[in-house]
Legacy VTK file of the C-alpha trace (Angstrom):
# vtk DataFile Version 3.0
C-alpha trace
ASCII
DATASET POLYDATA
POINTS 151 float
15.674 -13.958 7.615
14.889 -14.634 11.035
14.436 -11.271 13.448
13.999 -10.639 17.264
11.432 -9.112 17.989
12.096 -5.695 19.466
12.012 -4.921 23.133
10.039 -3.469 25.205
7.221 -5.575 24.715
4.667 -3.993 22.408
1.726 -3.582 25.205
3.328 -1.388 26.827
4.388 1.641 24.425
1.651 3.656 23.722
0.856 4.823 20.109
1.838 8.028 18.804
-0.137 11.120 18.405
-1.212 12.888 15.281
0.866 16.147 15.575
4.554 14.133 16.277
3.433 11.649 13.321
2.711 14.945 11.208
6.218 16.047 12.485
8.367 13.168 11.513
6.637 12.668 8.218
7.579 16.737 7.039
11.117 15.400 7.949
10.670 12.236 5.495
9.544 13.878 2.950
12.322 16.303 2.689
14.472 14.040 2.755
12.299 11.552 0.279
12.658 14.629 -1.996
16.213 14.563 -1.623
16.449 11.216 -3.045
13.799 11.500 -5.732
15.964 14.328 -6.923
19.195 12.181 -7.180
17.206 9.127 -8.280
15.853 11.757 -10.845
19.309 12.613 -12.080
20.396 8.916 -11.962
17.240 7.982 -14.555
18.509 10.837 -16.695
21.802 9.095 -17.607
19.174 6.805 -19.713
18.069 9.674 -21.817
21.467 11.024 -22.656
20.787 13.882 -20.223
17.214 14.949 -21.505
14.138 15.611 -19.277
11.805 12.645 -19.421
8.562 13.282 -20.656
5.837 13.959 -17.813
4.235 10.731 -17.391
6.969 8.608 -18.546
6.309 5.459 -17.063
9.756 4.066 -16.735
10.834 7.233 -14.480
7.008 6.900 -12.737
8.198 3.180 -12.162
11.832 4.043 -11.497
10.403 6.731 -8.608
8.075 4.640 -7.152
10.401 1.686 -6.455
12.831 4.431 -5.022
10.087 5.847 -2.697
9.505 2.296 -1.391
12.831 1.436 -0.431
13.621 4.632 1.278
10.288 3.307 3.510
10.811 -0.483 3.226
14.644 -0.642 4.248
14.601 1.142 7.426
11.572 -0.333 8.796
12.029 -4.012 8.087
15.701 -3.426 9.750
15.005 -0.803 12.684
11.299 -0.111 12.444
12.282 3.743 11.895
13.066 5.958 9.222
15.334 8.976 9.542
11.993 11.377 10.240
10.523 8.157 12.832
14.424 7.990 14.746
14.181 11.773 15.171
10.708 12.187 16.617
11.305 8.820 19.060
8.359 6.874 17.199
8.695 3.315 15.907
6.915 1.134 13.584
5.595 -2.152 14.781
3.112 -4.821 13.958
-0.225 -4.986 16.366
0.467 -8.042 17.325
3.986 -7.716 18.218
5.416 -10.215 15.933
8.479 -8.570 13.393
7.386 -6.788 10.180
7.588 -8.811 7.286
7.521 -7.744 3.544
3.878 -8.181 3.096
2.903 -5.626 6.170
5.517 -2.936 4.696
4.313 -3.322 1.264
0.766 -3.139 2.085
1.022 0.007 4.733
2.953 1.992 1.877
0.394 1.630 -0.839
-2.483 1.688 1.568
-0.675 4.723 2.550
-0.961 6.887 -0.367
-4.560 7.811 -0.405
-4.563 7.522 2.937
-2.265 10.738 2.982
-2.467 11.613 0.021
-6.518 12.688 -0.045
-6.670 15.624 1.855
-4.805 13.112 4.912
-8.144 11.836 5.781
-6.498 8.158 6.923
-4.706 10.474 9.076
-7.608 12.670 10.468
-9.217 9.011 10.862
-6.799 8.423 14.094
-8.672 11.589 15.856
-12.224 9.150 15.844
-10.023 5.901 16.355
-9.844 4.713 20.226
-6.169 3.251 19.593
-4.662 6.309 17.937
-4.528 4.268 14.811
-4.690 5.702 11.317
-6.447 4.033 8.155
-3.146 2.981 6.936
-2.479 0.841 10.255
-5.299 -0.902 10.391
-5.114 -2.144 7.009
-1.582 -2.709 7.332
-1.962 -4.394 11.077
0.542 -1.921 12.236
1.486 0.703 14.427
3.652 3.764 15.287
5.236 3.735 19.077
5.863 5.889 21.298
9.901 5.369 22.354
10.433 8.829 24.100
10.752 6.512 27.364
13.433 3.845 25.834
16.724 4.757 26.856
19.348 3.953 24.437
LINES 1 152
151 0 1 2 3 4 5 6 7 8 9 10 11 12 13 14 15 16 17 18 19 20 21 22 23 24 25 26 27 28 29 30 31 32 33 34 35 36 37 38 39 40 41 42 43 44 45 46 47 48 49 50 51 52 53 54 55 56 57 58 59 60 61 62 63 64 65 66 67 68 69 70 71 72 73 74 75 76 77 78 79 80 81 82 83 84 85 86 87 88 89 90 91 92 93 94 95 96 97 98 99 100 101 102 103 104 105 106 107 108 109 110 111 112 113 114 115 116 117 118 119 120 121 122 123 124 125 126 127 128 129 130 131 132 133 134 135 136 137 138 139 140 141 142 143 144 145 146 147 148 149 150
């Protein structure tokens, strides 16, 4: 698949701050919750409508791969998830170059502890001269600034 790379150049949107980032990912997670809830209800058709045992790793597996795509679809295509195209912010590799499978795959798992321990990868951007949070660095992404782009 063979993308454009998105316009304006990189180098000149700056990187988004902590509290809009904290913003658009409340949003996301609604509605990721959303989804897991219907994804949820779709895995129970496979039990003949009874709950799955905690732990079950079919729905653990089933969940995960769910989570993913609700990330992974929107930013190879647009760079922005529902949560991102509300708060103006945009996902984009360092170097300016499109996101590819690999760099959306790795900033979602690296992701998970980043957020997911007490949001130090997060907390990490406030030390961080380019606004950049654990996650993007290993990841060699970023979140933009678009508030300026007119569409």
């Amino acid at each position: 698949m063979n993308r454009k790379p998105i316009s304006p150049p990189s180098s000149v949107l700056p990187n988004v701050g902590l509290s809009r980032r904290l913003f658009a990912m409340f949003y996301d997670s609604l509605l990721l919750l959303a989804l897991l809830l219907c994804a949820a209800a779709v895995g129970t058709i496979f039990t003949e409508g009874e709950a799955t045992d905690p732990g079950n790793p079919l729905m653990t597996t089933w969940l995960f791969f769910v989570s993913f795509f609700y990330f992974a679809w929107p930013w190879m295509n647009t760079g922005q998830t529902l949560g991102m195209k509300t708060w103006r912010i945009r996902l984009e590799r360092i170097d300016g170059k499109p996101l590819t499978l690999w760099h959306v795959l790795l900033r979602f798992i690296s992701a998970i502890p980043a957020v997911g321990l007490g949001g130090a990868g997060l907390l990490y951007m406030l030390l961080d001269k380019d606004n950049l949070a654990l996650h993007d660095k290993f990841s060699e992404t970023r979140m933009v600034d678009i508030k300026q782009i007119k569409e």
